[in-house]
PAVEX-551936 format. One record per residue: residue number from 0; y, x, z of N, C-alpha, C, O in turn. Coordinates in pm, 1 decimal. Layout:
! residues N
<NUM; <Y; X; Z>; <Y; X; Z>; <Y; X; Z>; <Y; X; Z>>
...
//
This chain:
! residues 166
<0; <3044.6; 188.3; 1365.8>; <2935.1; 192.0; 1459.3>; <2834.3; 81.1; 1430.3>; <2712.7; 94.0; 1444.3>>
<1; <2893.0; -22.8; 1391.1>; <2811.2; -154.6; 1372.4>; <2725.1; -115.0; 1241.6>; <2605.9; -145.4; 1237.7>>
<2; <2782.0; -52.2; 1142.8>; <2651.6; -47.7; 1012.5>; <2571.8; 87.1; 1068.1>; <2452.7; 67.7; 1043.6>>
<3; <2585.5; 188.6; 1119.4>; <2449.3; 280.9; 1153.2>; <2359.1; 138.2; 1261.5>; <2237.3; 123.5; 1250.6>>
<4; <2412.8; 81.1; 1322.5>; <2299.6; -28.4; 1373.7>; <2237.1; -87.9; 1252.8>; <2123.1; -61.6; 1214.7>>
<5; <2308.6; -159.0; 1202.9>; <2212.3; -229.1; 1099.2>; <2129.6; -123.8; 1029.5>; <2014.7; -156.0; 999.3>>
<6; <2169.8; -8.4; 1001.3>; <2072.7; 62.8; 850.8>; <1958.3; 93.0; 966.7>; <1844.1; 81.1; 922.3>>
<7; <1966.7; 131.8; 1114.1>; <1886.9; 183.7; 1160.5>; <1820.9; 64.5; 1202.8>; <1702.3; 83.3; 1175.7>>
<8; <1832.8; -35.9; 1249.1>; <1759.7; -172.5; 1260.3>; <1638.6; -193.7; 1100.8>; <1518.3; -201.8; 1075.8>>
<9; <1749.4; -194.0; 1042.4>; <1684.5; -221.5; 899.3>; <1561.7; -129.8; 845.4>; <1470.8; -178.6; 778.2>>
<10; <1567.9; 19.3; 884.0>; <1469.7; 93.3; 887.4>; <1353.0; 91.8; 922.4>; <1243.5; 116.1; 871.7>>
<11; <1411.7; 43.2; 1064.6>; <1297.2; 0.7; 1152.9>; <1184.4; -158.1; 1108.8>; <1067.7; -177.6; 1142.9>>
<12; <1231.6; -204.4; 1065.2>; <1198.6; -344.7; 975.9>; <1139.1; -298.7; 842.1>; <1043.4; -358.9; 793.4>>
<13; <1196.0; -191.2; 781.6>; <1101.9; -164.1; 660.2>; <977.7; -67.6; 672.4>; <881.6; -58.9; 596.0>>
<14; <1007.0; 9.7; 799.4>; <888.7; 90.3; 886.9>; <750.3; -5.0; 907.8>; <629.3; 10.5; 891.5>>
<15; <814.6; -81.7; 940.5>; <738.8; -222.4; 1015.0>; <678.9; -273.0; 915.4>; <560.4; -247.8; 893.6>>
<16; <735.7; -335.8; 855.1>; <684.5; -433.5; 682.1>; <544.7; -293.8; 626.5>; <423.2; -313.2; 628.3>>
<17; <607.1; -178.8; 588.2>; <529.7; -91.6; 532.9>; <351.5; -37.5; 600.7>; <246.9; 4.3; 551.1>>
<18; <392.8; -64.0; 710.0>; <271.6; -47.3; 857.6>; <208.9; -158.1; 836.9>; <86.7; -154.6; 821.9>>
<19; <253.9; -236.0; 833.7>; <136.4; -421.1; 802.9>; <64.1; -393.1; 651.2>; <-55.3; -409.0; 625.8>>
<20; <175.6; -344.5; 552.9>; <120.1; -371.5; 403.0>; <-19.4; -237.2; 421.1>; <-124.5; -235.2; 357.1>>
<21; <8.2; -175.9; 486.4>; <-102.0; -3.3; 506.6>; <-207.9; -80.5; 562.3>; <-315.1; -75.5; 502.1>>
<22; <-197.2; -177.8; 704.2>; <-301.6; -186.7; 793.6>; <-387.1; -273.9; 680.1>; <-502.6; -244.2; 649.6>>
<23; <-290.3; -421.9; 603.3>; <-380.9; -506.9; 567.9>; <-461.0; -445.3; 451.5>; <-582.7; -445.2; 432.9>>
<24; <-346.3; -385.1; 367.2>; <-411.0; -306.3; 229.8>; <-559.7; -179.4; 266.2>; <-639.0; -147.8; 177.5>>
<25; <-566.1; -139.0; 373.2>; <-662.3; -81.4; 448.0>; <-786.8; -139.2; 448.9>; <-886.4; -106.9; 384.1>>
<26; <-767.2; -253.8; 552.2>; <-876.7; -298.3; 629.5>; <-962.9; -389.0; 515.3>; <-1082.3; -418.2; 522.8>>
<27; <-862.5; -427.2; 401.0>; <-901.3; -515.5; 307.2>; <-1036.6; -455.2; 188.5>; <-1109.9; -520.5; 114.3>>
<28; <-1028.6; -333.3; 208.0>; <-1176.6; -230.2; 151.9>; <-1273.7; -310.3; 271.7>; <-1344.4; -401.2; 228.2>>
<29; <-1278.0; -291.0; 369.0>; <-1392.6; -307.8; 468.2>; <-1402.4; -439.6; 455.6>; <-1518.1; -454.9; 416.5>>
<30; <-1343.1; -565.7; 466.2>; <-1366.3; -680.7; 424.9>; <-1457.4; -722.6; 318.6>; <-1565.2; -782.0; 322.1>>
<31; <-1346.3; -650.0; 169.2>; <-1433.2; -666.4; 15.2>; <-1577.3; -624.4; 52.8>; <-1669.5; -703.1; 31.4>>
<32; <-1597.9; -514.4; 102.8>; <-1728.9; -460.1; 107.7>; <-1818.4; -546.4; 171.7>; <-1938.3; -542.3; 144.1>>
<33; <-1762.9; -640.8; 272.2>; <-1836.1; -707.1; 342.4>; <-1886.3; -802.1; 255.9>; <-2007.0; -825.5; 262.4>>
<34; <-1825.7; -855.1; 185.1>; <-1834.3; -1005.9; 113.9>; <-1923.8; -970.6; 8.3>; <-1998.2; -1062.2; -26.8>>
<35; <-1937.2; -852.1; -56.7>; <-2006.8; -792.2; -208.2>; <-2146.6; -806.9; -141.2>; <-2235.1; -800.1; -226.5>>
<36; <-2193.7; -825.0; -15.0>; <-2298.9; -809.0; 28.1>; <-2325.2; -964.4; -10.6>; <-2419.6; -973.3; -89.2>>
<37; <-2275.3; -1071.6; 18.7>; <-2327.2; -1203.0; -3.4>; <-2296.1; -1217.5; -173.6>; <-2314.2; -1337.0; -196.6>>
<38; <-2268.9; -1169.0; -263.9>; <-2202.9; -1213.5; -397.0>; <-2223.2; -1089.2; -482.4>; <-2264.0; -984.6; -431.8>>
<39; <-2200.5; -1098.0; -585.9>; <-2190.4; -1017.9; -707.5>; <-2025.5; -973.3; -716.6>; <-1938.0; -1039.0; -660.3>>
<40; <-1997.0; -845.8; -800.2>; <-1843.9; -854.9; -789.7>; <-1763.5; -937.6; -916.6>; <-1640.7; -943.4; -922.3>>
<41; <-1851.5; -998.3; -1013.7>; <-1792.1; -1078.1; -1082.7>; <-1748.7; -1194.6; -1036.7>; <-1635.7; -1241.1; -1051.9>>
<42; <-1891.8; -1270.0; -947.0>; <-1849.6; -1368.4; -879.1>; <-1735.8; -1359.1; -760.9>; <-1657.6; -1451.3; -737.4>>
<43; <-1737.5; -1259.7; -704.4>; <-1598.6; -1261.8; -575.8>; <-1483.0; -1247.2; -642.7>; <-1378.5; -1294.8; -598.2>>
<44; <-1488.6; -1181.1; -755.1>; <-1354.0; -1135.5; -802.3>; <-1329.9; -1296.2; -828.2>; <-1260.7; -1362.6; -751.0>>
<45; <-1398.3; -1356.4; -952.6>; <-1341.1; -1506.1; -995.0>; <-1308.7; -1595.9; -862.8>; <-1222.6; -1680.4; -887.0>>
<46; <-1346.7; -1597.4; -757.9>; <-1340.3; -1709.6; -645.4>; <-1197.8; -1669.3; -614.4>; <-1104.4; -1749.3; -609.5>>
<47; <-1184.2; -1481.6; -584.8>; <-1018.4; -1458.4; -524.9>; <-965.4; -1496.2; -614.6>; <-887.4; -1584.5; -579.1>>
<48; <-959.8; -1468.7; -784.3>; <-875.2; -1498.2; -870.5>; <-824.1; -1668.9; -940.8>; <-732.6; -1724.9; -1001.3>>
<49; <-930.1; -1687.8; -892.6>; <-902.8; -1883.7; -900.9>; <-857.1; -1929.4; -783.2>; <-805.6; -2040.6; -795.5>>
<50; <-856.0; -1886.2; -672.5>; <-760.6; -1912.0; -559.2>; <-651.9; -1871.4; -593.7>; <-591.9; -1972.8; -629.2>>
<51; <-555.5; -1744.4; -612.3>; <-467.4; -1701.1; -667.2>; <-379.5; -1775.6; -792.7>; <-259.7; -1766.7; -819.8>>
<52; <-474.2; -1842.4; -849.1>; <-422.1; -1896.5; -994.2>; <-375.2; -1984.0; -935.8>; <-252.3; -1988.7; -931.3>>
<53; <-439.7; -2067.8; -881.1>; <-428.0; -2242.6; -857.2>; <-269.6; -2208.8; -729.1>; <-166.1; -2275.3; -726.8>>
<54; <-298.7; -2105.5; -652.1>; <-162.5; -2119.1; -579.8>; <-44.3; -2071.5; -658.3>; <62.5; -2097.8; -603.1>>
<55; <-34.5; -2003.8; -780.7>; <80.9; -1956.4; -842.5>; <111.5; -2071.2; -974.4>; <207.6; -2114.2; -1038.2>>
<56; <-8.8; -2084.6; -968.7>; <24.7; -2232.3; -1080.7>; <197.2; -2323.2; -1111.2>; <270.0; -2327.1; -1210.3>>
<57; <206.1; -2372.6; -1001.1>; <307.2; -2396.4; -956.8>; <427.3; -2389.6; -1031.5>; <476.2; -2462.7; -1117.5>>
<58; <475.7; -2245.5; -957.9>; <571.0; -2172.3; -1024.4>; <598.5; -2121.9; -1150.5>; <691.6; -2101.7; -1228.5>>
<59; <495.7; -2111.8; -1139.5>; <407.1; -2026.8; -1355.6>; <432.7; -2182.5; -1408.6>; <523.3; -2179.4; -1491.9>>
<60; <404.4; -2259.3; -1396.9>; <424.6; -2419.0; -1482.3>; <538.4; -2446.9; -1491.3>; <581.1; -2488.7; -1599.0>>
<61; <633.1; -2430.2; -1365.8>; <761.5; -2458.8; -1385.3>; <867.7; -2388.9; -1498.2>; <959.5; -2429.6; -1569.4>>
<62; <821.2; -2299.8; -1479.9>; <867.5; -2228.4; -1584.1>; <863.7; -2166.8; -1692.0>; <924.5; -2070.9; -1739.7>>
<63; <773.4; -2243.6; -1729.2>; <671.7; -2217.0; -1891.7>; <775.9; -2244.5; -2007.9>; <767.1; -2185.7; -2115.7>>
<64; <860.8; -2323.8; -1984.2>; <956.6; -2334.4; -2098.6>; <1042.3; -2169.9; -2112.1>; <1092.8; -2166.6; -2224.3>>
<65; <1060.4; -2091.6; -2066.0>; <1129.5; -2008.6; -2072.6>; <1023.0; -1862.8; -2133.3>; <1062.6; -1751.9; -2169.3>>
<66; <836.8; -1932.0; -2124.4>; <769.2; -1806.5; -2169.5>; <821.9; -1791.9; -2359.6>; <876.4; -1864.2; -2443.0>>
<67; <769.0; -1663.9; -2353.2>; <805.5; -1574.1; -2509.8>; <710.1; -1493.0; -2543.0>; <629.5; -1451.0; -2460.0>>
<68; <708.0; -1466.7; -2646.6>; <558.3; -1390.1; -2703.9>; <598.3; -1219.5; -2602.5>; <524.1; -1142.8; -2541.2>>
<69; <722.2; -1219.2; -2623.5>; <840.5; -1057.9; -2554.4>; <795.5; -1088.7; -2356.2>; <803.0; -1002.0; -2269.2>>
<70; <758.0; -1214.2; -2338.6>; <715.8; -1222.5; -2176.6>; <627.0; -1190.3; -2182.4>; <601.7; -1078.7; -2136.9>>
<71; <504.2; -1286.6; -2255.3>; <372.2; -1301.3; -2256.6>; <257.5; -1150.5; -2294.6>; <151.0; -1112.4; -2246.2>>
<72; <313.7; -1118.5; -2363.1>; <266.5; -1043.3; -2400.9>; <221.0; -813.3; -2319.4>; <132.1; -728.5; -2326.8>>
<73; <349.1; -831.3; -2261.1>; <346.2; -736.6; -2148.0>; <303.1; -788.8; -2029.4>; <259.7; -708.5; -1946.8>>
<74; <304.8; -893.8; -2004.9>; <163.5; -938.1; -1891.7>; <21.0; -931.7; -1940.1>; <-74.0; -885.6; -1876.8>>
<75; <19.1; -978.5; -2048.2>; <-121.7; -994.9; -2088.7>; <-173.4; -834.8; -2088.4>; <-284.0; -835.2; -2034.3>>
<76; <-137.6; -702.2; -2126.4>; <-117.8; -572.3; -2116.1>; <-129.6; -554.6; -1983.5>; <-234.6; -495.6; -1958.5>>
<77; <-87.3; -572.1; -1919.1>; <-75.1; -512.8; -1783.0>; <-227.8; -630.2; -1694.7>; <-300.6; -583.0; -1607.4>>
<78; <-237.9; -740.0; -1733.6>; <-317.1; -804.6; -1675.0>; <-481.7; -708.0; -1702.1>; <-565.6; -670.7; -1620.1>>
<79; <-477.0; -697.4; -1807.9>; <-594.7; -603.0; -1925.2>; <-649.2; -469.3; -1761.3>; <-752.0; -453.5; -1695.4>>
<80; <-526.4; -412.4; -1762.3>; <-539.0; -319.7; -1684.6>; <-610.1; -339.8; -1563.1>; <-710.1; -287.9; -1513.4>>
<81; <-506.3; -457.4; -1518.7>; <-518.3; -506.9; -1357.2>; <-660.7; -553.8; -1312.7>; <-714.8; -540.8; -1202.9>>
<82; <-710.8; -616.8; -1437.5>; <-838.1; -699.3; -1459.5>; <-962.3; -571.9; -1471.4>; <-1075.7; -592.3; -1428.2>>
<83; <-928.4; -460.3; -1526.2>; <-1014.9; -317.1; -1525.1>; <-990.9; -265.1; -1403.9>; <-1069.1; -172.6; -1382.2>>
<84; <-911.5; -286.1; -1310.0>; <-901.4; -189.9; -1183.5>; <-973.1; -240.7; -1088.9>; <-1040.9; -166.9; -1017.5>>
<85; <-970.6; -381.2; -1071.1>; <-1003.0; -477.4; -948.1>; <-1164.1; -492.9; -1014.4>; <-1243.0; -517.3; -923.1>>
<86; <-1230.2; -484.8; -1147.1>; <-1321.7; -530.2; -1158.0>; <-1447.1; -381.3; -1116.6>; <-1561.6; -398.8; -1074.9>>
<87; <-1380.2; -240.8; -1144.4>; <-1419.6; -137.2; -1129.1>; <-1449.1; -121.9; -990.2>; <-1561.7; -98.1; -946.4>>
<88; <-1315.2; -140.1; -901.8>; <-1293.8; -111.7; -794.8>; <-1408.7; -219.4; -696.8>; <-1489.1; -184.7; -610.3>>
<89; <-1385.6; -323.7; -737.1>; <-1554.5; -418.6; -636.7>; <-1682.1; -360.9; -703.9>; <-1777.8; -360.3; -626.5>>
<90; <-1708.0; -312.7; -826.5>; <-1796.5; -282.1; -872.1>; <-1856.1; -177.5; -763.7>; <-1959.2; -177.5; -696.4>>
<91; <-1733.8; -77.9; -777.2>; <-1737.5; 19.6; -710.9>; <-1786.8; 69.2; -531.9>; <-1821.2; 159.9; -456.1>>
<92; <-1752.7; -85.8; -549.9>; <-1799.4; -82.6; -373.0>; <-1916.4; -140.4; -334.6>; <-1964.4; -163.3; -223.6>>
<93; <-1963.3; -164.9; -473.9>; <-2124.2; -196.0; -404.5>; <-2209.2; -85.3; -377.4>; <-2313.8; -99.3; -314.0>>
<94; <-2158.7; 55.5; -434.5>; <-2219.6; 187.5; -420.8>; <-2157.0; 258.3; -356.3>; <-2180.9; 379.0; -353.5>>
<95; <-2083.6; 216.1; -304.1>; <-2000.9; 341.2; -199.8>; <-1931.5; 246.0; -95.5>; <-1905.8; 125.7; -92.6>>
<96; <-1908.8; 372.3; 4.3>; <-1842.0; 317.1; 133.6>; <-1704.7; 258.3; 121.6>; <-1631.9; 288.5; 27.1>>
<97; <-1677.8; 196.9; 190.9>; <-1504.7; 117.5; 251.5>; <-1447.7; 251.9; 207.5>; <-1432.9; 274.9; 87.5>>
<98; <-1416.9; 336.7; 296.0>; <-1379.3; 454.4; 318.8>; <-1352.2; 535.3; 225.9>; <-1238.3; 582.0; 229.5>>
<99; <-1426.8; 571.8; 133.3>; <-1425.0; 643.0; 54.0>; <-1361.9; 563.1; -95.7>; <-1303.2; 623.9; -185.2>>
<100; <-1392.3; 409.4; -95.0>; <-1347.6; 366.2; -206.4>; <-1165.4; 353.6; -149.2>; <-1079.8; 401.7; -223.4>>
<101; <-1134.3; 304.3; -51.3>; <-1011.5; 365.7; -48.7>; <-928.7; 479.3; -46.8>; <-808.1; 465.3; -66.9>>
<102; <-973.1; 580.0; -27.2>; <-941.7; 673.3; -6.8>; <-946.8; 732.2; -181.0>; <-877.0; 823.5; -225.3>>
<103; <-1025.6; 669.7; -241.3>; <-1029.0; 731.8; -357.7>; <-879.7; 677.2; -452.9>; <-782.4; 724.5; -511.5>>
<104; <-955.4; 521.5; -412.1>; <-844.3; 406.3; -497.5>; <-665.7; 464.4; -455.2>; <-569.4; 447.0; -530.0>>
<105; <-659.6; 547.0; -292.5>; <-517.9; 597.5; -329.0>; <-463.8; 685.4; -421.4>; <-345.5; 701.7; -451.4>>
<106; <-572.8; 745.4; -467.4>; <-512.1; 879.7; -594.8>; <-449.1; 840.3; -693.6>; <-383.9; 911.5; -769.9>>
<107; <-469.0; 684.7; -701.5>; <-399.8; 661.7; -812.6>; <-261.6; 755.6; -774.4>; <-220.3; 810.7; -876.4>>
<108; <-197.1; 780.9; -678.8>; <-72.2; 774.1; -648.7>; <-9.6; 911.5; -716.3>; <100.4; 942.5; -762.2>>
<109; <-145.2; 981.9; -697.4>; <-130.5; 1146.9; -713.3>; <-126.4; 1181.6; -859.8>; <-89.7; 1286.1; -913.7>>
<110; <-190.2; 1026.7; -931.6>; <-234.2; 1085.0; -1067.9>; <-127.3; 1079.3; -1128.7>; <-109.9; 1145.8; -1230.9>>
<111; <-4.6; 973.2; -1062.2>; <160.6; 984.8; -1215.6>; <187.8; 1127.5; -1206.7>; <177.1; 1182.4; -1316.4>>
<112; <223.4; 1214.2; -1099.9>; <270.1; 1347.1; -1138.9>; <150.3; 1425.4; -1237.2>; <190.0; 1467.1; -1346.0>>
<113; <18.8; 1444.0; -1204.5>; <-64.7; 1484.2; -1265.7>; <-57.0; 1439.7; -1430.7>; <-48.4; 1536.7; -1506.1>>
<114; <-59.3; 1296.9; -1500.6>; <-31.4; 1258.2; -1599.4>; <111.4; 1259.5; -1653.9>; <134.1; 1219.6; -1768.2>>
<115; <190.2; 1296.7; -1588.2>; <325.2; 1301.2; -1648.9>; <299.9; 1449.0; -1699.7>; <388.8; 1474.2; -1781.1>>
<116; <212.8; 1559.0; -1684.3>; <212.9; 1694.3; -1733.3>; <163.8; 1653.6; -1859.3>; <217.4; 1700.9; -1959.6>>
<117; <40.5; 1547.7; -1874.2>; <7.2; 1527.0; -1970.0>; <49.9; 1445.3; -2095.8>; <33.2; 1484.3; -2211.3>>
<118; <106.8; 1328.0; -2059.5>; <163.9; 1208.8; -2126.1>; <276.6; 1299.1; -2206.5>; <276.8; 1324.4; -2327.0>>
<119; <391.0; 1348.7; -2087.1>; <511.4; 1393.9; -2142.6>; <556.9; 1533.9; -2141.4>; <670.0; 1578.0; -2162.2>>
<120; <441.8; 1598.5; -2111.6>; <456.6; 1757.6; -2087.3>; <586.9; 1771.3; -1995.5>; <687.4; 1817.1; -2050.0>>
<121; <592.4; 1741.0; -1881.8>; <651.9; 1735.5; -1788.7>; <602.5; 1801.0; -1662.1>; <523.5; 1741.9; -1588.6>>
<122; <641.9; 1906.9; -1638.6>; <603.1; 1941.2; -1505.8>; <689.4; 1889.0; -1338.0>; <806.4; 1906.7; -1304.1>>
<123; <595.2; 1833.9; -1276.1>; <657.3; 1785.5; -1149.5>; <702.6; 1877.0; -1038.7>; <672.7; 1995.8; -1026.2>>
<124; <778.2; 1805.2; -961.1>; <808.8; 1899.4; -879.1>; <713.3; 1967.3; -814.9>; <598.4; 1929.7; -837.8>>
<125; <737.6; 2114.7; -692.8>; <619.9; 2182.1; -668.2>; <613.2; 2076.4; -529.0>; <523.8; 2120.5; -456.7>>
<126; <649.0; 2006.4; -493.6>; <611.7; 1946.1; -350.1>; <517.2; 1823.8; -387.0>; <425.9; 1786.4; -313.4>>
<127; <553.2; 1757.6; -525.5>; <454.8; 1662.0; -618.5>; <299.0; 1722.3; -631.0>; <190.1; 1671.8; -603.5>>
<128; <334.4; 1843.4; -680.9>; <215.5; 1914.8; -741.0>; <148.0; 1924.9; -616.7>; <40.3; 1866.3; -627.9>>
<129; <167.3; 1988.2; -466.4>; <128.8; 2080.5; -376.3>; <52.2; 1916.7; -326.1>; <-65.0; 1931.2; -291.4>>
<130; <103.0; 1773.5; -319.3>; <54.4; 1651.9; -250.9>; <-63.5; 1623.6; -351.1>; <-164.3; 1563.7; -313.8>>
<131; <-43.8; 1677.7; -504.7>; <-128.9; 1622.0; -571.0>; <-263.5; 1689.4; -568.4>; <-372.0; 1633.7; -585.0>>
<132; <-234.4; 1857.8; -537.7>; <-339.1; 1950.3; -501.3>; <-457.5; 1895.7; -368.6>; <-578.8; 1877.0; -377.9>>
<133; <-359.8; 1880.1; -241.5>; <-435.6; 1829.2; -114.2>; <-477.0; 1693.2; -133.8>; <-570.4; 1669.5; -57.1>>
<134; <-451.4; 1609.1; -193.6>; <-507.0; 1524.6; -179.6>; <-656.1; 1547.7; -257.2>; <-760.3; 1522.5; -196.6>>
<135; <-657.0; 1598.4; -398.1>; <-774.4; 1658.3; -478.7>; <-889.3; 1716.5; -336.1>; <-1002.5; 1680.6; -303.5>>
<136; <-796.1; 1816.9; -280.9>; <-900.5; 1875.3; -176.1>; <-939.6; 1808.3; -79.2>; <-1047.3; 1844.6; -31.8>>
<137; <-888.1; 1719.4; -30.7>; <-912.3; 1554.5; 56.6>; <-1000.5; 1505.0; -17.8>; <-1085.5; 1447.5; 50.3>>
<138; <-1023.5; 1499.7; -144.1>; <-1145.0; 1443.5; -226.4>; <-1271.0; 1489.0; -185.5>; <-1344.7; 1423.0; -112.2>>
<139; <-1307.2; 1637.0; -245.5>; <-1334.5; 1702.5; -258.5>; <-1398.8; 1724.6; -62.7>; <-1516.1; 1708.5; -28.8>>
<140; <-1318.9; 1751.2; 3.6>; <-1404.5; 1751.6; 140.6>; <-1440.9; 1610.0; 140.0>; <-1535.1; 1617.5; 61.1>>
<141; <-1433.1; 1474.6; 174.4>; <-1457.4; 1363.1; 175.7>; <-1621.5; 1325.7; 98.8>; <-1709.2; 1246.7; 133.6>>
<142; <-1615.1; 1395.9; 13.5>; <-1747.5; 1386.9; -138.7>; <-1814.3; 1472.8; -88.8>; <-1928.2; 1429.4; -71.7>>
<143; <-1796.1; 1641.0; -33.9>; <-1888.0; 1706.9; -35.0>; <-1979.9; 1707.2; 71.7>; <-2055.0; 1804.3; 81.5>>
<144; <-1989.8; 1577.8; 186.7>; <-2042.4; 1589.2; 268.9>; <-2198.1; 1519.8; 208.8>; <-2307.4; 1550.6; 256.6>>
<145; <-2183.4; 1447.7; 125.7>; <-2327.7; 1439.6; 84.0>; <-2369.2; 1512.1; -13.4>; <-2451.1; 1459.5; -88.8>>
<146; <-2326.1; 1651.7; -40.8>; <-2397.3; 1753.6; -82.5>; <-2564.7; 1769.7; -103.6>; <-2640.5; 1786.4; -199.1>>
<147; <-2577.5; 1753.0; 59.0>; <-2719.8; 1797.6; 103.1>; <-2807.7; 1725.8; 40.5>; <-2917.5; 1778.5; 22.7>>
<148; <-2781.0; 1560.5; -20.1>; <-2848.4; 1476.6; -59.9>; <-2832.2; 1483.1; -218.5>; <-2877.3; 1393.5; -289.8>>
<149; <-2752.0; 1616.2; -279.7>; <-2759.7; 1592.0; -413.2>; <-2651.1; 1505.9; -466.9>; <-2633.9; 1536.5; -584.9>>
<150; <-2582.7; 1425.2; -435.1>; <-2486.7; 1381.8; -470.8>; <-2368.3; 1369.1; -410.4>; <-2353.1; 1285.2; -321.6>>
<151; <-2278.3; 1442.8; -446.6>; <-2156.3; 1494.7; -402.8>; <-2014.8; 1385.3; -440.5>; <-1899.8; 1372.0; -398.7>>
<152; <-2098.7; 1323.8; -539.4>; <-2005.1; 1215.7; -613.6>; <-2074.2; 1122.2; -676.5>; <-2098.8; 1128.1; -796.9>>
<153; <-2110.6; 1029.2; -600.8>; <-2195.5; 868.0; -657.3>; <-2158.5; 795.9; -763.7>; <-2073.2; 830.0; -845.7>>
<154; <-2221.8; 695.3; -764.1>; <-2182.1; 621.5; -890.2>; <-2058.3; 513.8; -862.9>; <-1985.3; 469.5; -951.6>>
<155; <-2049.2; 477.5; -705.8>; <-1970.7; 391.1; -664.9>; <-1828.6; 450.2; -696.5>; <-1741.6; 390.1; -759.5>>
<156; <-1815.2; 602.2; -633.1>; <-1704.7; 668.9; -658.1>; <-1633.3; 686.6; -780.8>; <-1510.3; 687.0; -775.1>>
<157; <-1711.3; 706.6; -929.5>; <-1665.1; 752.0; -1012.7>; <-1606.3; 567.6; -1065.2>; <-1496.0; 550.2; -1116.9>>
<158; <-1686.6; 472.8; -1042.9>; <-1626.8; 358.5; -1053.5>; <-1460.3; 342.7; -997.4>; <-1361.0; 297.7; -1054.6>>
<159; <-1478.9; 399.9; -862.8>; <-1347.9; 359.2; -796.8>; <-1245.4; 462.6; -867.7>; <-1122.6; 453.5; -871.1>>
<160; <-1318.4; 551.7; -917.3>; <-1182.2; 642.4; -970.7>; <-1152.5; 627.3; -1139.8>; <-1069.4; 692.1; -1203.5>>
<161; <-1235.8; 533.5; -1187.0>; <-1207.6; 445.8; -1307.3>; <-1102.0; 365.3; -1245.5>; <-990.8; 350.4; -1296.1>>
<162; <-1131.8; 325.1; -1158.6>; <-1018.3; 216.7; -1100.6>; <-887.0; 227.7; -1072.4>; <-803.0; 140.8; -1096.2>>
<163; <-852.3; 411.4; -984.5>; <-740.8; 435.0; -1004.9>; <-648.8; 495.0; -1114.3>; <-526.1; 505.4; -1116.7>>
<164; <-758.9; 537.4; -1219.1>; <-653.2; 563.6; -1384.7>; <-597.5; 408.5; -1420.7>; <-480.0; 381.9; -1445.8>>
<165; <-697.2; 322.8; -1417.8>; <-637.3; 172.3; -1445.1>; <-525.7; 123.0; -1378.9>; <-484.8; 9.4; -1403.0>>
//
């Protein structure tokens, strides 16, 4: 009786954790957007990313004796990326809404099943495929409301969706 408490306690705690990481990871589009108004996105990006450095410093120093070309080197790869997503993605929001740059920036999620057809000729499951379909059409209504104005898909957008292949 005592462990269905804990797993169901524990649920409830990772329910919880997951609801904060949604609200902050959310609200944090409407923020960026705010700030791109006083700054360039090269300059905001370097101010968050030199804050970031200087607090991980630290830890990253302490343990520099243990880096390897086999460490270093799949960060530096993945940084490449990280450094194309975040730089696209503020780019991105100087031409488009909060809203829409998140909403876009989630597809990344949709695109592993979509690219696993491609990468590894792998077809995903149909409940993969059917999330990867609606969300496309979640695009797709979201974009087509500025139709009337000729652009159905801005320049901000196609930035942010550079951002989620990265």
């Amino acid at each position: 009786m005592l462990k269905a408490k804990t797993s169901s306690s524990s649920h409830l705690a990772a329910d919880g954790v997951l609801l904060g990481v949604s609200i902050f990871w959310g609200t944090s589009f409407a923020v960026v957007k705010e700030a791109l108004v006083e700054t360039s996105p090269a300059h905001f990006l370097f101010i968050r990313f030199l804050f970031a450095g200087l607090l991980i410093l630290p830890v990253g120093w302490s343990r520099r004796r243990s880096w390897s070309k086999e460490f270093l080197m799949p960060g530096i790869i993945i940084g490449f990326f990280l450094f194309g997503a975040f730089l696209t993605q503020a780019w991105g929001l100087v031409f488009t809404s909060a809203s829409r740059s998140g909403f876009i920036t989630g597809l990344s999620i949709i695109l592993v099943p979509l690219l696993s057809i491609i990468l590894w000729r792998q077809v995903p499951a149909r409940l993969a495929m059917l999330g990867a379909f609606l969300a496309l059409l979640g695009l797709y209504l979201l974009t087509s409301a500025d139709q009337a104005q000729g652009l159905p898909f801005n320049f901000g957008d196609v930035l942010t969706l550079v951002c989620a292949f990265f």
